[in-house]
C-alpha positions in Angstrom: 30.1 -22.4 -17.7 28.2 -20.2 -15.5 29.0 -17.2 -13.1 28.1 -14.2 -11.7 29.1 -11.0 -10.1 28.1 -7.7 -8.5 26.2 -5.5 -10.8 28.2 -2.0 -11.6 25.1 -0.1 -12.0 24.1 -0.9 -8.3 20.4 -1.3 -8.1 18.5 2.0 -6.5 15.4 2.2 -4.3 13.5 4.1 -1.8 14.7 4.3 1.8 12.1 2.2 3.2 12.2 -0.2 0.2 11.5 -3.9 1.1 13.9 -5.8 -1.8 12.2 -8.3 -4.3 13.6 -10.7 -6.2 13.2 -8.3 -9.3 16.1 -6.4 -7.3 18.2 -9.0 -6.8 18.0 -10.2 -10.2 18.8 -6.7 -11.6 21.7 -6.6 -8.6 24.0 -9.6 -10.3 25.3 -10.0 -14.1 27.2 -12.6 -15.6 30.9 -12.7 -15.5 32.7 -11.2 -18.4 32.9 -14.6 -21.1 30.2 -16.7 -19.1 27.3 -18.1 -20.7 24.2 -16.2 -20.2 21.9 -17.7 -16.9 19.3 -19.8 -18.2 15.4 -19.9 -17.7 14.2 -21.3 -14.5 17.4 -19.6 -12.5 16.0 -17.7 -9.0 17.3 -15.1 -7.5 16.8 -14.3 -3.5 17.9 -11.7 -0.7 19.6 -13.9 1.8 21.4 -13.2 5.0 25.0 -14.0 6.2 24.4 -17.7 7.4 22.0 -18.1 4.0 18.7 -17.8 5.2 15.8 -16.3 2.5 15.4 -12.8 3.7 13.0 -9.7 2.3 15.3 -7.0 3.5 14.4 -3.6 3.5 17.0 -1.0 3.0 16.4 1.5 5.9 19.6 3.6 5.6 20.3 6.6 3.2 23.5 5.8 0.6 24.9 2.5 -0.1 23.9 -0.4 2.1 25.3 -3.9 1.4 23.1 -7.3 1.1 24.1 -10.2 0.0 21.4 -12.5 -3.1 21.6 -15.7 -3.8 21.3 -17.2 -7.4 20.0 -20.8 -7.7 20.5 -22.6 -11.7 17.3 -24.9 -12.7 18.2 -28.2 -12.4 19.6 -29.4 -16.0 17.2 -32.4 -16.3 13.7 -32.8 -14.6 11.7 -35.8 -14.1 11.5 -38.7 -11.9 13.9 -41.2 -14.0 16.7 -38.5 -14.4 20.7 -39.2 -13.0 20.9 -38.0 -9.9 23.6 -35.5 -10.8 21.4 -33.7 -13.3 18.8 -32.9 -10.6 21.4 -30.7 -8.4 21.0 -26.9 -8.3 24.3 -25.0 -8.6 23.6 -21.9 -6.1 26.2 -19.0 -5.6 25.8 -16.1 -3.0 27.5 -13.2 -3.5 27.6 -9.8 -1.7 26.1 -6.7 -3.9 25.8 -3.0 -2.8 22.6 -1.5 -3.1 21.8 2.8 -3.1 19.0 3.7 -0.9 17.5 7.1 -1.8 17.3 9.5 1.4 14.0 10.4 2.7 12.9 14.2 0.4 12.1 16.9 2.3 8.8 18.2 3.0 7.1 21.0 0.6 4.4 23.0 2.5 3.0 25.9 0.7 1.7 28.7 2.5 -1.1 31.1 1.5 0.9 34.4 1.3 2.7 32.5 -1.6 5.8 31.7 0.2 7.0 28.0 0.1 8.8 26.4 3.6 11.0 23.4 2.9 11.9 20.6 5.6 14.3 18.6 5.6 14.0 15.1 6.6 15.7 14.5 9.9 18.3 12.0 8.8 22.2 11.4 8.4 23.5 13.5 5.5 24.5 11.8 2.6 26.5 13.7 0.3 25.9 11.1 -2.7 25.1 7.8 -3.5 28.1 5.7 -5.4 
């Protein structure tokens, strides 16, 4: 028996970031007492009616997405039962951090250092 939930360890990236699969992979884990996911199962960034979506997280903190993860069918081949070709799919929601934008460093020549800030909602820290 197979399932899946969020990911604890919420997957970080870049504001700016356009998510992969690699991040939606690394944004589910198996249920506590599920089998492990086997070889050939995808994982996709989709929106809320289910449509394949590369989102890109464009707001500082936590942002939530939603990835949907599709099992390999059991059997393949053209002679199989029809039941063994189907592809279990569950889409869960998963909360992703998104990095604020660092400021900018300009040295100057008299040695002094000016810092910018980039000009962006304040986020006092990422969950």
């Amino acid at each position: 028996m197979f399932d899946i939930q969020a990911n604890a360890t919420k997957v970080t990236v870049e504001k700016g970031a356009t998510l992969n699969s690699n991040n939606a992979k690394a944004a589910v884990t198996t249920v506590t007492g599920s089998d492990g996911l086997p070889d050939g199962t995808t994982y996709e960034w989709v929106n809320a009616t289910g449509t394949k979506e590369n989102p890109i997280a464009n707001v500082s903190g936590v942002q939530t997405f939603r990835v949907k993860v599709t099992l390999p069918p059991s059997q393949s081949g053209n002679d199989q039962p029809n039941a063994t070709q189907k592809q279990p799919t569950k889409t869960i929601e998963v909360k992703v951090n998104v990095k604020p934008t660092a400021p900018t460093v300009t040295a100057e020549t008299n040695g002094d250092v000016t810092v910018t800030p980039a000009n962006e909602t304040n986020v006092n820290k990422l969950k």
